[in-house]
N, C-alpha and C positions, 0 to 999 in steps of 0.2 A: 302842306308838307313842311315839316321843322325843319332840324339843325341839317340832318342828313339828306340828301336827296341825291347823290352817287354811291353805290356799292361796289366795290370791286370784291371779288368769290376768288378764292383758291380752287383748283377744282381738282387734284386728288386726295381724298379722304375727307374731303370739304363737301362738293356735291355729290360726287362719285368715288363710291368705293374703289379706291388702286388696291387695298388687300386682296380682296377676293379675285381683281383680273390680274395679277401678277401672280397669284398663283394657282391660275387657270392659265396663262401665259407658260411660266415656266417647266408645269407639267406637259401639257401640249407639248413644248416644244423639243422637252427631254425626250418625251415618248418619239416625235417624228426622226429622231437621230438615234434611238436605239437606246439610248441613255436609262441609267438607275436611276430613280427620284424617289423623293420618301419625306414624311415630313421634316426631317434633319437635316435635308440637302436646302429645303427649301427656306427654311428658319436660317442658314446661313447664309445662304444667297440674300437674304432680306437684309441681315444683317451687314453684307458687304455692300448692297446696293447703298443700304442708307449714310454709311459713309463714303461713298462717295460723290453721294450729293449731298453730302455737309460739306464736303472737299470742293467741290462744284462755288457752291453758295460762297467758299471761304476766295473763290480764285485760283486755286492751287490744280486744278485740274478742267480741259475744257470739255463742251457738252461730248466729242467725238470721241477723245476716251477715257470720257465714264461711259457709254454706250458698249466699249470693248473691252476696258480694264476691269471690268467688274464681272468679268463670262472668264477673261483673263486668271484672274484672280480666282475666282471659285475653281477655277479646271486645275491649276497649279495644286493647289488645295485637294485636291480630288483623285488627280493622278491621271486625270485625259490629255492623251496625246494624239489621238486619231480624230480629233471634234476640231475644226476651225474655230478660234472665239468669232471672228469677225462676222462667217457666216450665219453662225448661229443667232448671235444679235441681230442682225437683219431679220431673221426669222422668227426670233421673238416680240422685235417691236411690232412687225405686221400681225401677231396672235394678240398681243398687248391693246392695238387699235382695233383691233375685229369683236370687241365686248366688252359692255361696259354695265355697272349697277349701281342705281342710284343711291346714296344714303338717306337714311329714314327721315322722310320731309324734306328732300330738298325740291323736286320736283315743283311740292305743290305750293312751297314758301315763295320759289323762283317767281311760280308763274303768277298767283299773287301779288307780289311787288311791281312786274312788269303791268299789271293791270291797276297798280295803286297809282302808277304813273312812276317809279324811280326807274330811274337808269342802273342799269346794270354791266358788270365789264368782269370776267375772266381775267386773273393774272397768275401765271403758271411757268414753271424751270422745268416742263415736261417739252419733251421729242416733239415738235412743229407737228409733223404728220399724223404723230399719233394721235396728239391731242385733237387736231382738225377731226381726225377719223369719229374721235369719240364724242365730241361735241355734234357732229352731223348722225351718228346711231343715235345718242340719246334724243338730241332735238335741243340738245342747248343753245345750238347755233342761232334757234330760230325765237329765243327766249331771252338770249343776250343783247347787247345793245355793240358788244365787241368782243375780241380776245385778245391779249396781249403775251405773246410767246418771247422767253425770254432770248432763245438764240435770235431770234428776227430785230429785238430791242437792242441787240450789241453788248447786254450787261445779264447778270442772272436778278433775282432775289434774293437778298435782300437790298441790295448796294441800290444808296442815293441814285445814281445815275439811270437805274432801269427804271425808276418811278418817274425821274426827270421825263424819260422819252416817253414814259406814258402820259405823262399830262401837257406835251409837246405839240399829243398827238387829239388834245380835246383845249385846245384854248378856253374854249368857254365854261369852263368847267374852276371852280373856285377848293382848294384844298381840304378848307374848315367844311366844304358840304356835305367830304367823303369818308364813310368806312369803310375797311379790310377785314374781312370774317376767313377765316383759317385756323389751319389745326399746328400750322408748324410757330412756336417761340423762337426758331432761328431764321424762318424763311420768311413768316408773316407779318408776326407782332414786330420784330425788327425790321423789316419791311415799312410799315405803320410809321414805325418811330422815325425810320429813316425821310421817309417820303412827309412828315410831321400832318398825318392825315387819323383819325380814330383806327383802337385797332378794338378787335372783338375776337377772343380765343374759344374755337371751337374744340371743348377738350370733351368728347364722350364719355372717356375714358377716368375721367380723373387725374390724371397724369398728376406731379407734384410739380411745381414752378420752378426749374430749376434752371432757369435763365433769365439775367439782369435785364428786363427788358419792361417797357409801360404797355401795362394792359388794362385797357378803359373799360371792357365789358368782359364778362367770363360763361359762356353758354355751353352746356350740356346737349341741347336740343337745337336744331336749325328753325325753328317754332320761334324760339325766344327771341327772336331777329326781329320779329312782329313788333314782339314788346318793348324792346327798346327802341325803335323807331317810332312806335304808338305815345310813349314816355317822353321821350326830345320835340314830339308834334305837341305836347302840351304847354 
């Protein structure tokens, strides 16, 4: 084994697709409250959700309401006044943990690794229960080495202090051994940099680089994990 031998995963949109159950989530959960949904309610609802976990990430807002300011915010927006936000997040984060899908190769790169012998660790600014929920459907649970949830760590991603408690919480584990593969430039790669650990950007998408941030690897594919750990073994 070379340079690497801990991985830490992002795990939505990393291994598991969060597009697809968040709007399998928001649909469910419109329809169980009687509610209009359409693909332009849901394109905003994305849209808010994701700032407010940039807001989250930045400190400016905590996990409890972004959970309710973001139902909050859309129903303002929308003009409902007969919908509770509170209870409805309740019942969407339970539709949100009740299904999960993999993205392409992550399954089989995961279980791969674990059989190459690396260790592997979840690190994630998602809902404790949800995420527990989805990591026991899919079976990540049982292919990880751990998770690490950012409300139970005291701190979100990216900030120094959450990667402190996670490496608090593996003494034996040395910085230079580990990479961070994720899709987010503000949650992960600066995550990486913050925690001064390799980072690896999982951009399918192409995305453009538009945040000042050190990125040591750039992969398309969850495949490509392979090759740059095949690459640093030489």
């Amino acid at each position: 084994m070379g340079k690497y031998k801990i991985i830490f995963w992002d795990l939505d949109q990393t291994l598991l697709n969060f597009d697809r159950s968040m709007d399998y989530a928001i649909r469910t959960v419109f329809g169980q409250y009687g509610l209009t949904i359409d693909d332009a309610i849901v394109a905003r609802y994305d849209a808010i959700n994701r700032s407010y976990w940039n807001r989250l990430e930045l400190g400016e807002v905590t996990k409890e309401e972004l959970k309710t300011g973001r139902f909050r915010t859309l129903f303002a927006e929308l003009g409902i006044h007969h919908v509770s936000p509170e209870e409805l997040a309740v019942d969407f984060q339970r539709e949100l943990g009740g299904v999960f899908f993999y993205m392409n190769g992550a399954k089989e790169v995961v279980t791969k690794l674990r059989d190459m012998g690396y260790r592997q660790y979840v690190v994630t600014n998602g809902v404790n229960t949800t995420q527990a929920n989805k990591m026991k459907l899919s079976g990540l649970d049982r292919i990880m080495d751990g998770v690490f949830v950012s409300e139970l760590m005291g701190y979100p991603k990216p900030m120094k202090e959450y990667f402190d408690a996670c490496f608090a919480a593996l003494p034996d584990v040395k910085r230079e051994e580990c990479i961070l593969v994720g899709d987010s430039l503000t949650s992960d790669m600066r995550g990486a940099n913050n925690a001064g650990i390799g980072a690896c950007w999982f951009n399918p998408e192409k995305k453009n680089r538009d945040v000042n941030v050190r990125i040591d690897y750039e992969i398309s594919r969850l495949e490509e994990v392979l090759r740059i750990l095949e690459q640093e073994n030489m």
